[in-house]
Backbone as XML, in Angstrom:
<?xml version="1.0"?>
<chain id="A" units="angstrom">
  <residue number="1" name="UNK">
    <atom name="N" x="100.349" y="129.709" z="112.483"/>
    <atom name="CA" x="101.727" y="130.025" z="112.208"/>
    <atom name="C" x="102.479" y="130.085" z="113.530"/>
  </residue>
  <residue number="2" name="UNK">
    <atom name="N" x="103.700" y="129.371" z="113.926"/>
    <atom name="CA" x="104.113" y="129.606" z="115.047"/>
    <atom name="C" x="105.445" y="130.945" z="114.388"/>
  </residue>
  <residue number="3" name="UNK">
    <atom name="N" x="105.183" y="130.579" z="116.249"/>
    <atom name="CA" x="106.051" y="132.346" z="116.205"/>
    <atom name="C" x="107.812" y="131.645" z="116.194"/>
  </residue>
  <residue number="4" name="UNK">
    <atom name="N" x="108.296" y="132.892" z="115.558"/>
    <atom name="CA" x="109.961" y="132.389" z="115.699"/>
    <atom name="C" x="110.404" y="133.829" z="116.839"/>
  </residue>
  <residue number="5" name="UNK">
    <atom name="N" x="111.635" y="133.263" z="117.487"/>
    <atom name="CA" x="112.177" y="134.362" z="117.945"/>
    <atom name="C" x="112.390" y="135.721" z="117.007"/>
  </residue>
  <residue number="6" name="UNK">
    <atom name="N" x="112.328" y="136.934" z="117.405"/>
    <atom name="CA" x="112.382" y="137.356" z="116.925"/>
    <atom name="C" x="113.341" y="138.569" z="117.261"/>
  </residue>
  <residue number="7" name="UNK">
    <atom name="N" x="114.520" y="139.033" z="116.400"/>
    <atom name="CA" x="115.827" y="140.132" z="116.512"/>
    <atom name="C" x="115.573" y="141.641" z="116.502"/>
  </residue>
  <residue number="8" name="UNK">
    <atom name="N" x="115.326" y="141.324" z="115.197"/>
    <atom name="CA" x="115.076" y="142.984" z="114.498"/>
    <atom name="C" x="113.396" y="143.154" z="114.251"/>
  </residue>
  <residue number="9" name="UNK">
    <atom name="N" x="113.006" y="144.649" z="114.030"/>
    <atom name="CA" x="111.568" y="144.709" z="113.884"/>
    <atom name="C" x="111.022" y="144.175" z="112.919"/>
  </residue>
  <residue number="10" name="UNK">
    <atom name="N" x="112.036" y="143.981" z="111.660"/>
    <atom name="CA" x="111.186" y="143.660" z="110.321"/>
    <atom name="C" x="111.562" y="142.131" z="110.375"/>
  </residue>
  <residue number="11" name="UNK">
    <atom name="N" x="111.457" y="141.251" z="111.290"/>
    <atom name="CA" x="111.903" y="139.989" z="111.289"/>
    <atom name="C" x="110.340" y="139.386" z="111.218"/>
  </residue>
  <residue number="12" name="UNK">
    <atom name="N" x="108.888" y="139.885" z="112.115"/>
    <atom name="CA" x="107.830" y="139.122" z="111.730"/>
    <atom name="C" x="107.406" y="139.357" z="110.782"/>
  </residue>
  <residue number="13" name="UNK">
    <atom name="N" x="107.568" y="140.504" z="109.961"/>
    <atom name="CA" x="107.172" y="140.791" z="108.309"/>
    <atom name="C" x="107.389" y="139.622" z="107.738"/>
  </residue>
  <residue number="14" name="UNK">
    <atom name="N" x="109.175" y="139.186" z="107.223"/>
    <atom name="CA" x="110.009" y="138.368" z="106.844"/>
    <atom name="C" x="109.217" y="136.986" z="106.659"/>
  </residue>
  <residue number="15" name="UNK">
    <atom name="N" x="108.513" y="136.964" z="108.375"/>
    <atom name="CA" x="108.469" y="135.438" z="108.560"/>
    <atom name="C" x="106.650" y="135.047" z="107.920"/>
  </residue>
  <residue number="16" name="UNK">
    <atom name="N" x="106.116" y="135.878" z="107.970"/>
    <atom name="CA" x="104.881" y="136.145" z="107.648"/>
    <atom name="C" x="105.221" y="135.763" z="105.873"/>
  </residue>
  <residue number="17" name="UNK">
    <atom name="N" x="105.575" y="137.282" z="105.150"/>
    <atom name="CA" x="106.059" y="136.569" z="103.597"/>
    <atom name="C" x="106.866" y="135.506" z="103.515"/>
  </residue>
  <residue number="18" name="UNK">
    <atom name="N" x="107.351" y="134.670" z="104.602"/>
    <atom name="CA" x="107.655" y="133.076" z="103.942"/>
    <atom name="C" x="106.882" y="132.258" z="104.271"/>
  </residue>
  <residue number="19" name="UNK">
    <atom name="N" x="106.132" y="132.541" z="105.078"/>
    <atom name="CA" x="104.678" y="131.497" z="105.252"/>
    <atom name="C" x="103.555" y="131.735" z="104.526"/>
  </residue>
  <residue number="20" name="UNK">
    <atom name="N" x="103.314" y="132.971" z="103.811"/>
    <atom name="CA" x="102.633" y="132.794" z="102.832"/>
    <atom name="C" x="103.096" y="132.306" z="101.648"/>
  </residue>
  <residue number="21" name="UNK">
    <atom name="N" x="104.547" y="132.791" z="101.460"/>
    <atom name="CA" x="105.139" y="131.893" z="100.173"/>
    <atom name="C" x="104.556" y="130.386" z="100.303"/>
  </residue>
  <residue number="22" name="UNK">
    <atom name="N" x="105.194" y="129.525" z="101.532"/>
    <atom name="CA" x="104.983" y="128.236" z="101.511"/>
    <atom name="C" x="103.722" y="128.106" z="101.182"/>
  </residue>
  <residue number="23" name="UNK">
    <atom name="N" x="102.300" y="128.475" z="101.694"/>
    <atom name="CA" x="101.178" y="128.556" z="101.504"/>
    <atom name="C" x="100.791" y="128.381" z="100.049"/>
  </residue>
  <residue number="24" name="UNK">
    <atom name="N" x="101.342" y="129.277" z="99.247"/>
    <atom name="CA" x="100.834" y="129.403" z="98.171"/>
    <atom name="C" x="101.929" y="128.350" z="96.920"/>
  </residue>
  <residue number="25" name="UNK">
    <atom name="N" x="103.113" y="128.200" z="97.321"/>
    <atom name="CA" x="102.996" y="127.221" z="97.058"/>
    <atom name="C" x="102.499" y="125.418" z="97.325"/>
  </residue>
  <residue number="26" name="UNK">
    <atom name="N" x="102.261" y="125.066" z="98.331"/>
    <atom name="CA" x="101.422" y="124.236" z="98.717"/>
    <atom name="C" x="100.597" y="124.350" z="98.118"/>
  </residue>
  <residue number="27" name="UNK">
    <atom name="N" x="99.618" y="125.452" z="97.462"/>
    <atom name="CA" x="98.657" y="125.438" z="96.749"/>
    <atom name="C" x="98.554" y="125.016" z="95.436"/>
  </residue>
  <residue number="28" name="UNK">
    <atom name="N" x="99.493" y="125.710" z="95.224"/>
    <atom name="CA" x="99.595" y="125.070" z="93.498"/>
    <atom name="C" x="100.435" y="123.519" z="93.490"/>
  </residue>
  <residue number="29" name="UNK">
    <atom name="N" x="101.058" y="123.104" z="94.379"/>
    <atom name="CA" x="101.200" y="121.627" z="93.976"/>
    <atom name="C" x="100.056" y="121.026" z="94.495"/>
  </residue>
  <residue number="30" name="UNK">
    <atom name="N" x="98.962" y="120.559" z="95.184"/>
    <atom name="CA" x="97.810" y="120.401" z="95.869"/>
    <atom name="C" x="97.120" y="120.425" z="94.216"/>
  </residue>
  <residue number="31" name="UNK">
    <atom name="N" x="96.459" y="121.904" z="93.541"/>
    <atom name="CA" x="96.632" y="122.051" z="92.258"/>
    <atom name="C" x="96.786" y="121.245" z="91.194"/>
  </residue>
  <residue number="32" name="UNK">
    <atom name="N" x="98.136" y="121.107" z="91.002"/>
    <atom name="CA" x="98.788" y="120.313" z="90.232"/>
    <atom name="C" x="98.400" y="118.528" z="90.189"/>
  </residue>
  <residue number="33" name="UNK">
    <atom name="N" x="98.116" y="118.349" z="91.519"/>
    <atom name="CA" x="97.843" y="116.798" z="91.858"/>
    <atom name="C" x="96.680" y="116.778" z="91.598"/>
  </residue>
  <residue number="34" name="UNK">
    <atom name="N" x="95.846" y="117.636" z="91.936"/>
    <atom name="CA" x="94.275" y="117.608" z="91.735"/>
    <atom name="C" x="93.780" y="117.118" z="90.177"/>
  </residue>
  <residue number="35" name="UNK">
    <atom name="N" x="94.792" y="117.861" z="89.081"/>
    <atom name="CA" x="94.338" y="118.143" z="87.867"/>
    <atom name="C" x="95.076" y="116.702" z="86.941"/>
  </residue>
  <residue number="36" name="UNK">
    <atom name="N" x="96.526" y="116.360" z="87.707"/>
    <atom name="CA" x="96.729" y="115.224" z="87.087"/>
    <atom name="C" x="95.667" y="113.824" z="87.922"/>
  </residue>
  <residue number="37" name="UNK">
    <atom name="N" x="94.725" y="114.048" z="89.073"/>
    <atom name="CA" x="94.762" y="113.018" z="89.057"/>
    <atom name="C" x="92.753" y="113.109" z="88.372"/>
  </residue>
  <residue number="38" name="UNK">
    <atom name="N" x="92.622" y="114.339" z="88.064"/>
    <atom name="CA" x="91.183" y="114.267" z="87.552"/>
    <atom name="C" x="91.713" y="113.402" z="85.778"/>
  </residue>
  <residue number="39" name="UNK">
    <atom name="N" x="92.945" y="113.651" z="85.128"/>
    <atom name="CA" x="92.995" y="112.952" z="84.467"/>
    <atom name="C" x="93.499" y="112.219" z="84.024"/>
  </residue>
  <residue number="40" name="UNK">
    <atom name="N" x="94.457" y="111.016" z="85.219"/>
    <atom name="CA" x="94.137" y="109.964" z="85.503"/>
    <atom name="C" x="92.446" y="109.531" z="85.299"/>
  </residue>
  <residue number="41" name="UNK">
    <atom name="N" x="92.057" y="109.750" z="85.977"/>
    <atom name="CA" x="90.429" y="109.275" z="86.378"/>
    <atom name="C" x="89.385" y="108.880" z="85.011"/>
  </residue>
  <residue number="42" name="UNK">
    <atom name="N" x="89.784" y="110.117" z="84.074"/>
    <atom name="CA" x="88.794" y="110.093" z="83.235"/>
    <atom name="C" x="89.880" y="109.810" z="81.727"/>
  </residue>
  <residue number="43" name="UNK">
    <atom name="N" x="91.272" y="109.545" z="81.730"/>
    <atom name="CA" x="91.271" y="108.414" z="80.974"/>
    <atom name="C" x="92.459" y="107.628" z="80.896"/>
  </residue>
  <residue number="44" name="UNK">
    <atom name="N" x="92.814" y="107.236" z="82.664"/>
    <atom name="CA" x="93.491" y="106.067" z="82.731"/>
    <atom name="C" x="94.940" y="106.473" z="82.410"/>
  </residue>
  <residue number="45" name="UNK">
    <atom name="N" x="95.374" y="107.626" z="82.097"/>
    <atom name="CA" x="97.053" y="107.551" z="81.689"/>
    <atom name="C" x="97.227" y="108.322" z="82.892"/>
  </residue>
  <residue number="46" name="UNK">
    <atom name="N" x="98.586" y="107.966" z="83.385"/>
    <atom name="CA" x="99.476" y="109.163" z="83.910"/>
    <atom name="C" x="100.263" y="109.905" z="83.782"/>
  </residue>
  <residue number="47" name="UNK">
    <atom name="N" x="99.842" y="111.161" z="84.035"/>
    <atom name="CA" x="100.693" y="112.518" z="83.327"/>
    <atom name="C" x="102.236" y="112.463" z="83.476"/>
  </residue>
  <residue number="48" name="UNK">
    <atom name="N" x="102.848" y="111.861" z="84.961"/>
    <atom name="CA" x="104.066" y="112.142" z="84.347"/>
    <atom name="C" x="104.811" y="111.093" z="84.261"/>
  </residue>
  <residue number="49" name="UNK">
    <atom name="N" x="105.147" y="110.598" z="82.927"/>
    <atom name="CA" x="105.714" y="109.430" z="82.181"/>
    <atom name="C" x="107.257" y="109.687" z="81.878"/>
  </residue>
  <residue number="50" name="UNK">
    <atom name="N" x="107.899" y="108.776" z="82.768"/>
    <atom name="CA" x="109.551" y="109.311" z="81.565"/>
    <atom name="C" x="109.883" y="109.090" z="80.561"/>
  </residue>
  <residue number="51" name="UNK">
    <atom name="N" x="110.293" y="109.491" z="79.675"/>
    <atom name="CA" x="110.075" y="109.377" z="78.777"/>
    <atom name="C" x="111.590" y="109.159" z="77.943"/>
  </residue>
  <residue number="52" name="UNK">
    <atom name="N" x="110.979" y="107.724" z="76.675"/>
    <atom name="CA" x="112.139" y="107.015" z="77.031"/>
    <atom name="C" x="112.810" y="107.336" z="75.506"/>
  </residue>
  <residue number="53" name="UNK">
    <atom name="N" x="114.127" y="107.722" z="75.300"/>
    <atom name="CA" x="114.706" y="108.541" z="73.931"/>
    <atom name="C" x="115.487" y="107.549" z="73.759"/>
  </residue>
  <residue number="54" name="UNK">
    <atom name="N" x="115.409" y="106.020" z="73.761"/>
    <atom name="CA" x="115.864" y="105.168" z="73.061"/>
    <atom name="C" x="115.367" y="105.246" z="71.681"/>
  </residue>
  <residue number="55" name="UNK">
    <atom name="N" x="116.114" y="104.258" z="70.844"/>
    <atom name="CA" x="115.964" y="104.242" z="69.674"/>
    <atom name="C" x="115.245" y="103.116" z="69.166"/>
  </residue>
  <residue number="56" name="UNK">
    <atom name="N" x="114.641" y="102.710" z="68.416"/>
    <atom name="CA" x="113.809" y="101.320" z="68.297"/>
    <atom name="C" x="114.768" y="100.150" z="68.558"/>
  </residue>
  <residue number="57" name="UNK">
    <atom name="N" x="116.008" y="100.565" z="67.684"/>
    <atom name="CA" x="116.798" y="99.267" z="67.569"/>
    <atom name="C" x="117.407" y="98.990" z="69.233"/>
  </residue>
  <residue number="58" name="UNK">
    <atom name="N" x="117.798" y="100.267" z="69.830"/>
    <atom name="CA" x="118.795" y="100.214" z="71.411"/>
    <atom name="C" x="117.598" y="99.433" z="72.315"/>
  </residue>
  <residue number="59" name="UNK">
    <atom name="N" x="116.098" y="99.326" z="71.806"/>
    <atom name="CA" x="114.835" y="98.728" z="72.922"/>
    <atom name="C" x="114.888" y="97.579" z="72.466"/>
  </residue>
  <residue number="60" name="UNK">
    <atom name="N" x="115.011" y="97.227" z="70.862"/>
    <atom name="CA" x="115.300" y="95.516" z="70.923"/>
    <atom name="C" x="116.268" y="95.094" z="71.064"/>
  </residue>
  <residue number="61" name="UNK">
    <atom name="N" x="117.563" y="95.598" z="71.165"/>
    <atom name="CA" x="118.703" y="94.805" z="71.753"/>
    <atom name="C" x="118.927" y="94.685" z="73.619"/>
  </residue>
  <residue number="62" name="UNK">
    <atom name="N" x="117.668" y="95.426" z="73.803"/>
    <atom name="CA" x="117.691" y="95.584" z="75.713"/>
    <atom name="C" x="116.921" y="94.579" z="75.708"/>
  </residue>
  <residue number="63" name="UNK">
    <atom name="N" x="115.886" y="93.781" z="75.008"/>
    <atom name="CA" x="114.796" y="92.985" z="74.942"/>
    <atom name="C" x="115.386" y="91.570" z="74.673"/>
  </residue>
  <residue number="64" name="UNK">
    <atom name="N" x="116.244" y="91.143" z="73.966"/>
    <atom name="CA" x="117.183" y="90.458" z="73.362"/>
    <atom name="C" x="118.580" y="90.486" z="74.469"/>
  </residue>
  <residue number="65" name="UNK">
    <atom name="N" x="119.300" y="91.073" z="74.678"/>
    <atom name="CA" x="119.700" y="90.757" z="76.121"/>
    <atom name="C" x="119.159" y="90.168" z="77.084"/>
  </residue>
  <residue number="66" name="UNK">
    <atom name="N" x="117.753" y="90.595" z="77.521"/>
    <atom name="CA" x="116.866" y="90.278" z="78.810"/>
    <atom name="C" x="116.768" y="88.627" z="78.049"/>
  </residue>
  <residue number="67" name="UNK">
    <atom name="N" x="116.452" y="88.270" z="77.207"/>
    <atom name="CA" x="115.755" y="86.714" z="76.618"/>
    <atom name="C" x="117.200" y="86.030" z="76.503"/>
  </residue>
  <residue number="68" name="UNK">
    <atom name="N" x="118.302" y="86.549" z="76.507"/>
    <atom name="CA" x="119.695" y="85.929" z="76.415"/>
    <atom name="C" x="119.790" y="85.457" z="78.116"/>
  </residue>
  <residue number="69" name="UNK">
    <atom name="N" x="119.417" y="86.577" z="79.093"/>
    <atom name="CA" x="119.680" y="86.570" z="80.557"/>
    <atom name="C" x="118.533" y="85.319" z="80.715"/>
  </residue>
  <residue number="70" name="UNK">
    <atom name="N" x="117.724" y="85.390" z="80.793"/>
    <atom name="CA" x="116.801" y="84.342" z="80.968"/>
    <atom name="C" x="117.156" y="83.406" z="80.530"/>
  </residue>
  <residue number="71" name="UNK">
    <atom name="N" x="117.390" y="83.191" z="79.586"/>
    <atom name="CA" x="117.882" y="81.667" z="79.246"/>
    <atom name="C" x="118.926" y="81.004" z="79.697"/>
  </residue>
  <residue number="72" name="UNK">
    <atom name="N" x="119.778" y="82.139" z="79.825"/>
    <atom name="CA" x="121.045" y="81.564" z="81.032"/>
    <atom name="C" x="120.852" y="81.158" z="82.433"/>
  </residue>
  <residue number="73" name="UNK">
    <atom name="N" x="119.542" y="81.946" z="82.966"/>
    <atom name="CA" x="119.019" y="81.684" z="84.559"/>
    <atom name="C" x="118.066" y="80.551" z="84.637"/>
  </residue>
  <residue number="74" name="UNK">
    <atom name="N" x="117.500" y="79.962" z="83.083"/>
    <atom name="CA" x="116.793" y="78.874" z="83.555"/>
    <atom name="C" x="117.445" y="77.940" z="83.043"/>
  </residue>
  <residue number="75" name="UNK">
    <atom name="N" x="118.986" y="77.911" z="82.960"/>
    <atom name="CA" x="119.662" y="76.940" z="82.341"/>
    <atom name="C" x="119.677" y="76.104" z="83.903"/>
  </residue>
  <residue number="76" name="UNK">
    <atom name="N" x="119.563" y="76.654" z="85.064"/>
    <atom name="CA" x="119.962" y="76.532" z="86.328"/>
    <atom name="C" x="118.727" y="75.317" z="86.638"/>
  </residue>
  <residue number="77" name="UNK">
    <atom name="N" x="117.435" y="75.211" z="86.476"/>
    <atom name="CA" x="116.649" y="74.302" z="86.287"/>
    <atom name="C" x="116.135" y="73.421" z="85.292"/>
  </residue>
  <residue number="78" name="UNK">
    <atom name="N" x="116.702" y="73.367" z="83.860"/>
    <atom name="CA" x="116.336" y="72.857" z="82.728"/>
    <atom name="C" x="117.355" y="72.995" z="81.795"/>
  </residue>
  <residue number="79" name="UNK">
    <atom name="N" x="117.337" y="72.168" z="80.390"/>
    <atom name="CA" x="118.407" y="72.025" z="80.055"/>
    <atom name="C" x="118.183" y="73.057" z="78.706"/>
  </residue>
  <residue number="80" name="UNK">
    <atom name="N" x="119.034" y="72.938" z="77.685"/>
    <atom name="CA" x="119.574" y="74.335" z="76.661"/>
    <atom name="C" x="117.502" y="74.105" z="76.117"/>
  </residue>
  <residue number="81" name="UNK">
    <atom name="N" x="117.172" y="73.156" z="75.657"/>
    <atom name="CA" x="116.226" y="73.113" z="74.603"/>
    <atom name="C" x="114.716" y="73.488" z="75.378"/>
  </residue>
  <residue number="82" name="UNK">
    <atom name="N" x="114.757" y="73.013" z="76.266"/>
    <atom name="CA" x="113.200" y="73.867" z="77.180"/>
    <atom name="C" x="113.358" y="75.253" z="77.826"/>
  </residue>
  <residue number="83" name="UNK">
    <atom name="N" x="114.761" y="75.574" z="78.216"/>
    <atom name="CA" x="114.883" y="77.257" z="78.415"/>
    <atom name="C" x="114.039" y="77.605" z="77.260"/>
  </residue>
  <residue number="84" name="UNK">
    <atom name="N" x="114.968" y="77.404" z="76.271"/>
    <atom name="CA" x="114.358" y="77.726" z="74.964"/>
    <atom name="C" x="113.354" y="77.974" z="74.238"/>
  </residue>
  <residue number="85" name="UNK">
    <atom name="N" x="112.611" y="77.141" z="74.398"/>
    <atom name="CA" x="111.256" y="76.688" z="74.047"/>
    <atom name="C" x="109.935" y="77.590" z="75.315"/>
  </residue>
  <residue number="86" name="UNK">
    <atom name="N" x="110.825" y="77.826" z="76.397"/>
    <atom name="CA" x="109.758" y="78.563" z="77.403"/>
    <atom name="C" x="109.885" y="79.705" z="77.185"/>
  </residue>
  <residue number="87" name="UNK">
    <atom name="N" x="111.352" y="80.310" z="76.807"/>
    <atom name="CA" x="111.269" y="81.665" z="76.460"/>
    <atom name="C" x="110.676" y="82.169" z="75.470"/>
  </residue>
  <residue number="88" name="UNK">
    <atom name="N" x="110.546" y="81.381" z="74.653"/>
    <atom name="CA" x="110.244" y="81.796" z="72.880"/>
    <atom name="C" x="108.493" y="81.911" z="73.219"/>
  </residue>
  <residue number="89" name="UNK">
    <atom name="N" x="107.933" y="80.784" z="74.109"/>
    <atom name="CA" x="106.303" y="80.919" z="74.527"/>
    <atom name="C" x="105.554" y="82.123" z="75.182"/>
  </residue>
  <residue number="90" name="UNK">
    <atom name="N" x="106.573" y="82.727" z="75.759"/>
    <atom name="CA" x="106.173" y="83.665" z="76.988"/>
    <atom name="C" x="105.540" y="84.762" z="75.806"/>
  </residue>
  <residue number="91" name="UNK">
    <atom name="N" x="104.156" y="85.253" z="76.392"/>
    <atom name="CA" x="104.170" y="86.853" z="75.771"/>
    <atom name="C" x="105.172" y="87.817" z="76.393"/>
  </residue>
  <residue number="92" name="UNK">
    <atom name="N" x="104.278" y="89.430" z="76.467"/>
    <atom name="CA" x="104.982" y="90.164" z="77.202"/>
    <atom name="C" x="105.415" y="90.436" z="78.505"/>
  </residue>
  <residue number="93" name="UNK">
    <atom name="N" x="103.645" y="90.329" z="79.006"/>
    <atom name="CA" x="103.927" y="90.323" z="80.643"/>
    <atom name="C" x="104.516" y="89.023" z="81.145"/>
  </residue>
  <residue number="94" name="UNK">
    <atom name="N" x="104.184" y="88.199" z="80.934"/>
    <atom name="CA" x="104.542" y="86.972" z="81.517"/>
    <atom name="C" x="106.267" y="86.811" z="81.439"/>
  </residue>
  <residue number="95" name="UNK">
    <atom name="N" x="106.955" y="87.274" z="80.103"/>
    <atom name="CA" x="108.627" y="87.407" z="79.840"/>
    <atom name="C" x="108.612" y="88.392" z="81.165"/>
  </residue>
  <residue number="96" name="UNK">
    <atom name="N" x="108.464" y="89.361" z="81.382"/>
    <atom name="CA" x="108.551" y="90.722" z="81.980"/>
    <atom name="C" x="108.761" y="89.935" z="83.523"/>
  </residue>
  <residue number="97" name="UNK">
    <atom name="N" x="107.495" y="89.343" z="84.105"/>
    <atom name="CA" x="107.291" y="88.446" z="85.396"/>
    <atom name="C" x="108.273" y="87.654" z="85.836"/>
  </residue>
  <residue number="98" name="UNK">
    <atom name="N" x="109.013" y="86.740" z="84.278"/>
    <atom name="CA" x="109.797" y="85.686" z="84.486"/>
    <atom name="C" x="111.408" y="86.425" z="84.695"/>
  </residue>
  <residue number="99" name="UNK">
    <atom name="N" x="111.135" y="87.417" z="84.040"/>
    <atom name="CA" x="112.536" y="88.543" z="84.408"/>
    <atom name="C" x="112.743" y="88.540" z="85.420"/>
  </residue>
  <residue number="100" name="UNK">
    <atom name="N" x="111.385" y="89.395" z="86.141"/>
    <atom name="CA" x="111.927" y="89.802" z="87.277"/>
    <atom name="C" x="112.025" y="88.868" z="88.852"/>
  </residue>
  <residue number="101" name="UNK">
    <atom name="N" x="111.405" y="87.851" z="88.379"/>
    <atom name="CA" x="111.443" y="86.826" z="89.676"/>
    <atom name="C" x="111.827" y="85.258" z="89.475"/>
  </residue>
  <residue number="102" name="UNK">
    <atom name="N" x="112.933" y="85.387" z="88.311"/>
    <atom name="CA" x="113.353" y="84.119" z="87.935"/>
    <atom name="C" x="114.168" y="83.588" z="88.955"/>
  </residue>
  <residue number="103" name="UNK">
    <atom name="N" x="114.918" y="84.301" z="90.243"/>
    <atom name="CA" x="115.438" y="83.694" z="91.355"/>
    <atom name="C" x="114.521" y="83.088" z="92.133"/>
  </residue>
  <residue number="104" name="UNK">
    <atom name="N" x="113.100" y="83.162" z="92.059"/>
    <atom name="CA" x="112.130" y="83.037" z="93.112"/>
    <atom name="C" x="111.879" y="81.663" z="92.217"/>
  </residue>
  <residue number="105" name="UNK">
    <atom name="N" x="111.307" y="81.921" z="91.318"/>
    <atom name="CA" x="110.963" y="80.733" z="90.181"/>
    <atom name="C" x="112.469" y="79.628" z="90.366"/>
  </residue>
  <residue number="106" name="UNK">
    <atom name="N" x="113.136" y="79.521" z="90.506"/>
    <atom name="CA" x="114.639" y="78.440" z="90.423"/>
    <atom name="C" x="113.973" y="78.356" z="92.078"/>
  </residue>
  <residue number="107" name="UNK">
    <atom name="N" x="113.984" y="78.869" z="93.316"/>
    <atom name="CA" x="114.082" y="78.490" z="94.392"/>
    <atom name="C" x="112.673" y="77.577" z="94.895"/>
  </residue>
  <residue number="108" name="UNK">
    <atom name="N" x="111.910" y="77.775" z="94.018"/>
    <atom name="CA" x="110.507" y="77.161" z="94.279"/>
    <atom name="C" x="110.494" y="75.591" z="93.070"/>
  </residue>
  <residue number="109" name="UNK">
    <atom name="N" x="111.161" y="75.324" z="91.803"/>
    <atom name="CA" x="110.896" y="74.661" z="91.047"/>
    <atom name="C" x="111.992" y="73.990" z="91.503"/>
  </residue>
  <residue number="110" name="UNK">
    <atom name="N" x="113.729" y="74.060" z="91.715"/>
    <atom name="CA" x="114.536" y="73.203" z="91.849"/>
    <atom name="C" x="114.601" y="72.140" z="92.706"/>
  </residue>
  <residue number="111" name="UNK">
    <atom name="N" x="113.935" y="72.461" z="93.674"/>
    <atom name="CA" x="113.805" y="71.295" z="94.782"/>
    <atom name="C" x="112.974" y="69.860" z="94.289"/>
  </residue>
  <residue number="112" name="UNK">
    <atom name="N" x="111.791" y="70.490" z="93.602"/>
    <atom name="CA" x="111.205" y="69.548" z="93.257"/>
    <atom name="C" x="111.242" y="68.538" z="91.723"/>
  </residue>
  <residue number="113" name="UNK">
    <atom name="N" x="112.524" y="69.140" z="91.308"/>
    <atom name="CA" x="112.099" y="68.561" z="90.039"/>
    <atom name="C" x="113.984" y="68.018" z="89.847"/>
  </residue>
  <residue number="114" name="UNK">
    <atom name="N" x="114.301" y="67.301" z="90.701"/>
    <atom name="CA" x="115.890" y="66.825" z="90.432"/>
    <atom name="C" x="116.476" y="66.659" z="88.936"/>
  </residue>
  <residue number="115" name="UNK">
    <atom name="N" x="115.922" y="66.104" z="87.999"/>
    <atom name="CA" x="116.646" y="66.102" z="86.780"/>
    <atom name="C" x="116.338" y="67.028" z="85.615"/>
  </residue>
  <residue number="116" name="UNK">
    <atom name="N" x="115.429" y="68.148" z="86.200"/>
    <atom name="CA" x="115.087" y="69.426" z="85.277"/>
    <atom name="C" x="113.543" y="69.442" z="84.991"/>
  </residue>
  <residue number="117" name="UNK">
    <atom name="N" x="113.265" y="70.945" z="84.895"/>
    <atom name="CA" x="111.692" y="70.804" z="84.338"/>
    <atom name="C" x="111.318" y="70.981" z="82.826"/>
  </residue>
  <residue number="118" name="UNK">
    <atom name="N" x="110.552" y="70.311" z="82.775"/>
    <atom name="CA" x="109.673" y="70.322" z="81.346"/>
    <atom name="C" x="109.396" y="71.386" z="80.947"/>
  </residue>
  <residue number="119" name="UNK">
    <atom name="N" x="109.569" y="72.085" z="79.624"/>
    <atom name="CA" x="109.019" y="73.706" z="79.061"/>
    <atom name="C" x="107.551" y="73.615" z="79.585"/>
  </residue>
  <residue number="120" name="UNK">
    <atom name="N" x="106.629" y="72.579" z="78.921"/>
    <atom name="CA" x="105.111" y="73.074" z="79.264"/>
    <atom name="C" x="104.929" y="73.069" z="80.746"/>
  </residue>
  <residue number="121" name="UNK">
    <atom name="N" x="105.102" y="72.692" z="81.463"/>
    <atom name="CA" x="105.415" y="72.720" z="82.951"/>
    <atom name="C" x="105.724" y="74.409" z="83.719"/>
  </residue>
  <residue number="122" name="UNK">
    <atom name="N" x="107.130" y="74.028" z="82.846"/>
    <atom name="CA" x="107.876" y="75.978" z="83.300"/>
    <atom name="C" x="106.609" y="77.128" z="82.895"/>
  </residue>
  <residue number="123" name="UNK">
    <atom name="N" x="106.486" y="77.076" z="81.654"/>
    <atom name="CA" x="105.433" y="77.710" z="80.866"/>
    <atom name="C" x="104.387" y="78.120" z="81.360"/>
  </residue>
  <residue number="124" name="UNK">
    <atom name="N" x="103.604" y="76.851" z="82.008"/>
    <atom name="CA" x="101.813" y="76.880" z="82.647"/>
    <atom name="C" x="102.250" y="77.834" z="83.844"/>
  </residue>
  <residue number="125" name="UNK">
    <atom name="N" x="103.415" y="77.292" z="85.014"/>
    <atom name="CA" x="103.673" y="77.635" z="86.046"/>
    <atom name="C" x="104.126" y="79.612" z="86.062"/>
  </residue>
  <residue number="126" name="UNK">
    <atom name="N" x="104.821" y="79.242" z="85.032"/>
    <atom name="CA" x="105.383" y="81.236" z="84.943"/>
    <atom name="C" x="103.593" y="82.021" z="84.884"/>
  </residue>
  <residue number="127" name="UNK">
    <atom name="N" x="102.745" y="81.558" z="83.691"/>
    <atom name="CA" x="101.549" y="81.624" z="83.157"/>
    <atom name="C" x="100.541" y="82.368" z="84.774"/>
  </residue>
  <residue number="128" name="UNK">
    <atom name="N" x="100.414" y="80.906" z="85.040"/>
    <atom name="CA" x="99.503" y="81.138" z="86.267"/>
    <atom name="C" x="100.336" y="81.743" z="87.382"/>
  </residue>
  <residue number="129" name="UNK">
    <atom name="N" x="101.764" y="81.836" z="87.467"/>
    <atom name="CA" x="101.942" y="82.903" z="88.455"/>
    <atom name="C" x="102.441" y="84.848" z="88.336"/>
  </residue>
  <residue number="130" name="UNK">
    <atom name="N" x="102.098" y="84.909" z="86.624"/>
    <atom name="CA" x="102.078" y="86.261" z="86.389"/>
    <atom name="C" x="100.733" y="87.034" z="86.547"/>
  </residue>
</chain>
């Protein structure tokens, strides 16, 4: 514990009960991590999840937006009917992948493909790079 200056007599008391405060709390979050991560360990979830108070319908119209956005961002390399056709193929993760790095995906496919790419093409490529 370092020392603080000290004024009045009851000032190292003071400083003493706030370094054990800190102490003991340090302990119980230390604690706390210990116990969420023993169960993590033994079965894979993590304890603290946010938790999401949408409504079924407000998660498929966020899902349905996202497949509207996509199709507009790969209008940028392909034309209305293979957006189409690649979005409708994708599972989950792979939609999820193509979400989030469809600028990366246009900057890597446009160069090479001047008059647009093919769905099974887009498809394999999103595939093997999720």
């Amino acid at each position: 514990m370092a020392q603080r200056p000290q004024q009045k007599s009851s000032d190292a008391e003071k400083f003493r009960q706030e370094y054990l405060a800190m102490l003991d709390l340090q302990a119980a979050n230390n604690e706390k991590n210990l116990q969420q991560n023993l169960l993590h360990k033994r079965t894979g979830q993590i304890a603290s999840q946010i938790t999401d108070y949408r409504t079924p319908t407000q998660k498929l119209a966020d899902v349905t937006a996202l497949r509207i956005e996509l199709r507009k961002e790969l209008r940028r390399i392909c034309d209305v009917a293979n957006a189409e056709q690649t979005v409708n193929a994708l599972n989950d993760d792979e939609f999820r992948y193509a979400v989030q790095s469809i600028d990366e995906i246009v900057q890597r496919l446009k160069p090479r493909f001047r008059y647009g790419v093919l769905a099974p093409y887009l498809i394999n490529y999103i595939q093997q790079s999720a």
